[in-house]
N, C-alpha and C positions, 0 to 999 in steps of 0.2 A: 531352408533359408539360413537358420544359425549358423548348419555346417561351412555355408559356401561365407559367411561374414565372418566367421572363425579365420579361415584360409588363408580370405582375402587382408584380416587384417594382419593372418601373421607375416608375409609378402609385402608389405605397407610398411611394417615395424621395420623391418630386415631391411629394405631401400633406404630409409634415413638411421642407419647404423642402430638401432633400437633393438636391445633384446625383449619381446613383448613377454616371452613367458618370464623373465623376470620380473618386471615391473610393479609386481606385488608379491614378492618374492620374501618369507621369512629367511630370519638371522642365520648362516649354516654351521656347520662344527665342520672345526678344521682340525687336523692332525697336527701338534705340537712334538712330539720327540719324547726323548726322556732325558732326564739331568741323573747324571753328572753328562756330558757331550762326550767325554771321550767313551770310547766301547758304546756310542748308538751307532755307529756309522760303519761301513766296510772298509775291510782291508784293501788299499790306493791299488796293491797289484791284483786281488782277486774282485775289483769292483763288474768289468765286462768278463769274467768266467764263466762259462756254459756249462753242465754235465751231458750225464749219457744218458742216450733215446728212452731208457729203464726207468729212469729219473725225472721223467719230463724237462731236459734239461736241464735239470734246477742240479748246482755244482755238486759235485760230492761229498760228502761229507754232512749233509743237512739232512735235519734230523725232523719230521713229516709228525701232524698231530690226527692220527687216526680215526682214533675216537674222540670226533669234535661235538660241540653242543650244536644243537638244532636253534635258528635263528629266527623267530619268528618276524616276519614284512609285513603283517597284514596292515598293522597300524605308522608305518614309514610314509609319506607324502613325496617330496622333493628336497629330503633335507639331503641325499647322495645320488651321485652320478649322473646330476642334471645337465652337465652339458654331454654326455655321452648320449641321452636321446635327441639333445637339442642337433648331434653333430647327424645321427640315424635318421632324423628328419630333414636337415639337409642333402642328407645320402637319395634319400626316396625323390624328392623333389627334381632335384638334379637329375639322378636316371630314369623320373617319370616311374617309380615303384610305388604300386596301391595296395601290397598285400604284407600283413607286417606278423612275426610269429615274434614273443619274448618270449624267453626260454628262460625261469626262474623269475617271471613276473612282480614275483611279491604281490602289494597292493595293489599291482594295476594302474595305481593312481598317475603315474608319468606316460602309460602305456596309453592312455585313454581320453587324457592331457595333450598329448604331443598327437595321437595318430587318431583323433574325434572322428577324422574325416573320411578313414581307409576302412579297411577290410581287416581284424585282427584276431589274432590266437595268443590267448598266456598259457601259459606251460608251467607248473608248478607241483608241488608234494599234495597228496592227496587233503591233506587240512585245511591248507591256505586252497584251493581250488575249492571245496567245500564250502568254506567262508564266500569266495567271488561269487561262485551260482546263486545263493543266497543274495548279497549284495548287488551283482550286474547280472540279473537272469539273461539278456537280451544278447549280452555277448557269449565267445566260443571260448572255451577252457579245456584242456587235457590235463588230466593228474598223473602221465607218466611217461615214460622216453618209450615206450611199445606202439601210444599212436603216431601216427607223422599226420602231421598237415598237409594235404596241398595244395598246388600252384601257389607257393609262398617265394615273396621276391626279395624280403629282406630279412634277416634273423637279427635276434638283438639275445646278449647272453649277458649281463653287466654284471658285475660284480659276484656271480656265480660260481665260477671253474673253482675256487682258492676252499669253496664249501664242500670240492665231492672226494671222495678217499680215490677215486678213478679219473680224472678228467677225462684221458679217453673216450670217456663213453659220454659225456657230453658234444665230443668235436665228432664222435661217430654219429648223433643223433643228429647233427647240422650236416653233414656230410649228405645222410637218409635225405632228408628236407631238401638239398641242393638249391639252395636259396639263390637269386643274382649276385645279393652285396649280406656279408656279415658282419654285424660291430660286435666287439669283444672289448672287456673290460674287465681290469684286475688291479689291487694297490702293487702300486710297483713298492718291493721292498726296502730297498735301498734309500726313498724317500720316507720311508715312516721313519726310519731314524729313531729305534725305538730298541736295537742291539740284539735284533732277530735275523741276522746274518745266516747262522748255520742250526736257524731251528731251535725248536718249535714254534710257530707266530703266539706274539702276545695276545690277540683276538682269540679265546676259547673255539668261536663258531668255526673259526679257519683250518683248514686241513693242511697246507702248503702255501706260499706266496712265493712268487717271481720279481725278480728283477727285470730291468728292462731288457738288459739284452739275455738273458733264460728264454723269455718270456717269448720274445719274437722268434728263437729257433724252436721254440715248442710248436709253434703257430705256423710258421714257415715251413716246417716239417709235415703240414698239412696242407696248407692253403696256400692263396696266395696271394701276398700284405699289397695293398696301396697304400697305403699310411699307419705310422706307426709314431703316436705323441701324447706328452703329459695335458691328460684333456682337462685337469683342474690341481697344478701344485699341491694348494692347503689340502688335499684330500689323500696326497698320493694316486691319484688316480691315471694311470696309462690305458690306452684307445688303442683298438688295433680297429683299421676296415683290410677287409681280404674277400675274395671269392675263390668258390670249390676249383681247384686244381682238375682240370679234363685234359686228360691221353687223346692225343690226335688221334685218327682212327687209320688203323696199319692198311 
């Protein structure tokens, strides 16, 4: 009965323009830039330049932080990338999708939040899944890219790909899963504004950041975009939805 009064009020909120999972919503942290302004921003003619397929698109010349720090989520709630599940719940809604896999879960907490109602899988580093089974025994957890899910209809990867020294093998582990709809999210770099143009991101935990248009031919080179937009400025945050690319059958 909660579940279905859950639902029905988030459907009720959304009719009279009400964001309900806001509505008690704390203060967020926004991306400010750095001072002095000039040198945070890109170069006007290399701002839509792409690299090569080696590089995950990301232009040449940018210089990748390998050995990045491990970022602990356990204790993050909704202070990022809240409208990225808010839009993944619209996604599911609209195509009538019950089965929902996040890939780098973190806490769970938006995971659990947004999809109370469905069928769900978090995917995350052997620790933080440790901490969940403890915490949500009742839900399903994986601590590695070797199991796949199935019959999963929507992937959620948020703020992820920018943490793996490979992305690859992240879009290879969505690919495995061959989900209907995938949301993908990443700081677009060009809006941090923070003079990490050609490397290395100021975030320690990051390996690599995209710009928006990197970003889409990385993705494009895989998938295939229905949309593609800044799902929350003050965050930097850029939204890709796509589904798996299928070869008609010869």
């Amino acid at each position: 009965m909660s579940t279905l009064l859950s639902a029905s009020a988030h459907k009720l909120a959304r009719l009279f323009a009400v964001d309900f999972y806001k509505l008690s919503n704390k203060p967020r942290p926004i991306v400010e830039g750095i001072d002095p302004i000039i040198g945070s921003y890109p170069p006007a003619d290399r701002q839509f330049q792409i690299g090569a397929k080696e590089n995950y698109f990301i232009h040449d010349g940018y210089t990748a932080r390998i050995q990045n720090e491990h970022f602990d989520d356990t204790q993050q709630e909704d202070e990022w990338q809240l409208e990225v599940y808010g839009f993944a719940r619209e996604i599911c809604e609209r195509d009538d999708l019950k089965t929902v896999c996040d890939v780098g879960c973190g806490s769970a907490f938006k995971l659990t939040r947004f999809f109370a109602d469905m069928d769900t899988v978090g995917v995350d580093v052997p620790r933080t899944v440790e901490y969940l089974r403890r915490k949500l025994p009742a839900k399903r957890w994986l601590d590695n890219f070797d199991s796949t899910p199935e019959a999963i209809e929507m992937v959620i990867a948020s703020d992820v790909i920018e943490h793996l020294p490979d992305p690859d093998v992240l879009l290879d582990y969505i690919a495995k899963i061959n989900p209907k709809q995938i949301v993908l999210s990443t700081p677009d770099r060009n809006l941090l504004r923070v003079g990490s143009f050609d490397g290395p991101p100021r975030n320690p935990a990051h390996v690599r950041e995209w710009s928006f248009a990197e970003f889409r031919a990385y993705v494009e080179s895989r998938f295939v975009i229905e949309a593609h937009f800044i799902s929350f400025a003050a965050q930097a945050t850029q939204c890709i939805l796509c589904h798996p690319r299928h070869e008609p059958a010869a």
